[in-house]
N, C-alpha and C positions, 0 to 999 in steps of 0.2 A: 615247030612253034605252035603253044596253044592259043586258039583267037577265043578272045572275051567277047562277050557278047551282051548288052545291057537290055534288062529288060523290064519293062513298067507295070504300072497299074493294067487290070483289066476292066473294060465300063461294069462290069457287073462287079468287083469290087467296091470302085468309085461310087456308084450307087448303093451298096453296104454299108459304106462309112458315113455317105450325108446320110443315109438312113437315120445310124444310129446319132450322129451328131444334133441330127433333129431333134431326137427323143429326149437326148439329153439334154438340152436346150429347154423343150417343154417341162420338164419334169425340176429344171434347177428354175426356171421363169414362177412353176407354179410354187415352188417354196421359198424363194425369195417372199413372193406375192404373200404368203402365207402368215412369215416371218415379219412382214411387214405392218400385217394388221395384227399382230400377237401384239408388237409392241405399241401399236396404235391404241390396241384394247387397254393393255396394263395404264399406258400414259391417264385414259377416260380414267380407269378405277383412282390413280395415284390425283387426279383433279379432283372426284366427288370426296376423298377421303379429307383432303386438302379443306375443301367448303366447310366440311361438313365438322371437322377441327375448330373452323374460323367460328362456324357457328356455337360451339362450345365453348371457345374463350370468350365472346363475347356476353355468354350467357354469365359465367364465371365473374365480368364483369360489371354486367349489370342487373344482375337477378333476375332477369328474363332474357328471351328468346329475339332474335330479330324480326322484322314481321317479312313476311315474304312477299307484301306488296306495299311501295308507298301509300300515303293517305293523307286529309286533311282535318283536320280540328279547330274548332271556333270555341277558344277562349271565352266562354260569357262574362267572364271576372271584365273583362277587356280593356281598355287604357281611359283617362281622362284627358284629354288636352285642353287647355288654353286658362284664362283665369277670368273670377268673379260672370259678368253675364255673355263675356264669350266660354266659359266653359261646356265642353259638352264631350258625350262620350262616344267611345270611338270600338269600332267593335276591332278586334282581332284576329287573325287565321292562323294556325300553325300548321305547319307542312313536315310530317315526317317518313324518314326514307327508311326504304325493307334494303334487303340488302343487296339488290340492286333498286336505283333511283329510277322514280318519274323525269320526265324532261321537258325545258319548254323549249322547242326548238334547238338553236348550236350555241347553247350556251353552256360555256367552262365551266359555271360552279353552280350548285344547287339553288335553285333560282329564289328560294324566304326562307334563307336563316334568320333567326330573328322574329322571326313571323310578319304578317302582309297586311295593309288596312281594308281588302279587301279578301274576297276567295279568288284563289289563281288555280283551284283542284279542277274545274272546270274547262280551264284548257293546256293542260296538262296532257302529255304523252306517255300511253304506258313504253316501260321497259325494252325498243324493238329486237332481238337476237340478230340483224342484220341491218346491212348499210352501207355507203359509200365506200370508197378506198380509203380515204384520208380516215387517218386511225384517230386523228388529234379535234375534230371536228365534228363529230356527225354522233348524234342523239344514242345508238347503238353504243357507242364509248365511251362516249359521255354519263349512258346510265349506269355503266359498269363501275368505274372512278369514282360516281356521286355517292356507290352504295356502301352503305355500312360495316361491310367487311372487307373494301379495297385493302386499306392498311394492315390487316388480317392476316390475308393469305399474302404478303408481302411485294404490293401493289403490281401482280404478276399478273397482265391481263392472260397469261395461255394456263391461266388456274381455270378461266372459265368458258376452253375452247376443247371440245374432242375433236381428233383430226376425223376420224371418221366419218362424224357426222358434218364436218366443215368441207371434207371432197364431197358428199352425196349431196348435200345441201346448194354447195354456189353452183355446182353443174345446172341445176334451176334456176338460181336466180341471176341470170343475166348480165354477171358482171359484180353484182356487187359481192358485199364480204360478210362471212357469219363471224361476229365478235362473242355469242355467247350461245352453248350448246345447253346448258340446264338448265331446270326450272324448279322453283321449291315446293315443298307439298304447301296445300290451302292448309292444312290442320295449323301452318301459324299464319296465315293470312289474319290482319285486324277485323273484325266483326263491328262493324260500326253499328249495327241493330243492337248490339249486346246481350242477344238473346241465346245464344248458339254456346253450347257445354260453358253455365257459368261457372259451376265446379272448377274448374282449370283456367281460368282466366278471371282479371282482376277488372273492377269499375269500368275501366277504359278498353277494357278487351283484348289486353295482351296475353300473351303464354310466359304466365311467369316458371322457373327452370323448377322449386323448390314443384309445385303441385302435378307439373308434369312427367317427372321423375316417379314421384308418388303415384302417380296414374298406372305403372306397370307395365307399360305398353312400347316402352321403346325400343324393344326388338323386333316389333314388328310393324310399328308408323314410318312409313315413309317420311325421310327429309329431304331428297334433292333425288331426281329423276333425269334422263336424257327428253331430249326434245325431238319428235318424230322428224327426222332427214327427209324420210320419202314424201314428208307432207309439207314442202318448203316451199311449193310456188308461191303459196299467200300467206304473209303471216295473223293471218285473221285467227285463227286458232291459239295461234303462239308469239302474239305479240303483246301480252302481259306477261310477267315472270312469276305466276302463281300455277299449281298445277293443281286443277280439282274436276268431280264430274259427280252430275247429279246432285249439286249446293243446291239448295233452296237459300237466300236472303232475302232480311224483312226492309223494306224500304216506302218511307213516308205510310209505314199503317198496310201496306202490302204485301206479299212473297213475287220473286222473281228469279228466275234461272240463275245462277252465276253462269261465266263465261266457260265450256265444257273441253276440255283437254285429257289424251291422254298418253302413258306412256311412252317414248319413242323407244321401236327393238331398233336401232343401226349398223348391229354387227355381225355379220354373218360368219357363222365358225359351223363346222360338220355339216352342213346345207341346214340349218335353223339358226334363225333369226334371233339374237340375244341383246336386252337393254340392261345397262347396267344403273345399279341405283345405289343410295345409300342409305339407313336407316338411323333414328334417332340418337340409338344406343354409338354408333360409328360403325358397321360394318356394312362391309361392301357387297353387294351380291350382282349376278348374271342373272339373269330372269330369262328363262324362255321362253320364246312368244308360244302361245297358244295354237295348237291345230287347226282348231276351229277357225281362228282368227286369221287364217295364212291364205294370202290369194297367189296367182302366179308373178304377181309382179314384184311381190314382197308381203309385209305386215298390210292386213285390213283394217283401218283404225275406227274402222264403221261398226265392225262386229262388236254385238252385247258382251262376249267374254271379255273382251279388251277392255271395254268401260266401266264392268262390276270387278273385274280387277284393277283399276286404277282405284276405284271409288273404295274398297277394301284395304288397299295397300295406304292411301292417303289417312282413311280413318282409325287405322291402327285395327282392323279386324283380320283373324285368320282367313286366309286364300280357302275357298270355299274348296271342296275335297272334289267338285268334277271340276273344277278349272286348272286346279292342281296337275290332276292325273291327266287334261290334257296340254300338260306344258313338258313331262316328261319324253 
């Protein structure tokens, strides 16, 4: 009779196998992970193209541009009420929305259509990219619904969310929720001085489409930008929805800084840092964050390269030839 005899693994096998099983594990984890922010990234481009669409019909619509920040205007024409020796005149405000809203507090609908018998611009809220949970409530979602391309891009609030930058972003903030990742370039910001390029802009200081077309420059002016993720604890930076650096505005007879921002890189592809943007004309680009501009923790939003490239990219000028050569 022949005796069988069974025989098993040896530990140094066993330890071969979860070796490799390891390996593979890491290796299918790191392309998953990969695979994951691929289509994170494509999602960001397919939203700016999306805007930047809405922007264009809009224009198509009404012969100019939307403004990229609300704003208010006083009527001097302004109203009459009452008759014979109670009449008297009444002064009026008008409140108009960029394409996302100002907001007064949690309030559903745009707070003077119509216009106001007083100025309400004053306590007004700009635009926040962040806010409580309740999506139906809170000033963040409310600016987004209020603005002038809600109906546009087919009142889809994840038109104006990268996931990207919505994981990098709430890990900061505490709880609450990012409703909106982009921000528009200032070149259509309303210029209430009326002094700033009146070549391209009308009495009131809007972008109308017919002179900016004519301008030549829309392959290369920014219109909608990411908002920096790694700079999300405060929105003191980015809690208007205009994106500019280095404005000079004239105000009551003076110049003053505008509010200074600039572009956010949120994506990390090949170990560099890339923000995606989109330009007048519609196309979409990656931008590399700059060398210079890179610390170990991520983008440095403090470095001069980063701000004379926002402030170039906004104003429709060629990327200066060393900023360039240090983005590749």
């Amino acid at each position: 009779m022949k005796c069988l005899t069974e025989r098993g693994f040896t530990l140094v096998e066993l330890l071969i196998v979860i070796a490799i099983i390891g390996v593979l594990s890491v290796a299918l984890t790191m392309q998953v992970t990969k695979i994951q922010e691929t289509a994170r990234a494509t999602k960001c481009k397919a939203n700016l193209k999306a805007l930047a669409q809405a922007v264009q019909n809009y224009g198509t619509a009404h012969g100019r541009y939307p403004e990229a920040g609300s704003y208010e205007w006083e009527n001097r024409h302004g109203t009459w009420i009452g008759s014979g020796d109670q009449r008297k005149f009444q002064r009026v405000f008008i409140g108009e929305r960029g394409w996302v809203a100002w907001t007064e507090g949690n309030s559903a609908t745009w707070p003077w259509d119509g216009g106001a018998r007083e100025s309400r611009g004053n306590r007004m809220k700009h635009a926040p990219f962040f806010g409580d949970k309740d999506a139906f409530n809170v000033p963040a979602y409310i600016s987004i619904t209020n603005g002038v391309l809600w109906n546009l891009v087919g009142r889809d609030a994840s038109v104006y969310v990268c996931d990207t930058h919505k994981r990098h972003a709430e890990a900061q903030l505490s709880g609450k929720r990012v409703y909106r990742s982009y921000v528009m370039s200032g070149f259509f910001h309303y210029d209430i001085s009326g002094s700033r390029d009146p070549e391209l802009r009308g009495d009131n200081g809007r972008r109308y489409v017919d002179n900016a077309i004519m301008d030549g420059k829309a392959a290369v002016r920014l219109m909608f930008a990411e908002l920096p993720a790694q700079d999300a604890k405060t929105d003191e930076k980015s809690a208007d929805s205009v994106l500019e650096y280095g404005r000079k505005v004239r105000w009551n007879s003076s110049e003053r800084d505008e509010r200074e921002e600039v572009i956010g890189f949120n994506h990390l592809s090949a170990k560099r840092w890339v923000g995606h943007v989109v330009f007048m004309d519609g196309h979409v680009e990656g931008l590399i964050l700059p060398n210079t501009a890179k610390k170990a923790t991520g983008p440095n939003y403090e470095h001069r390269d980063l701000k004379d490239l926002t402030k170039q990219l906004c104003e429709g000028q060629e990327v200066k030839s060393d900023i360039r050569a240090n983005m590749k």
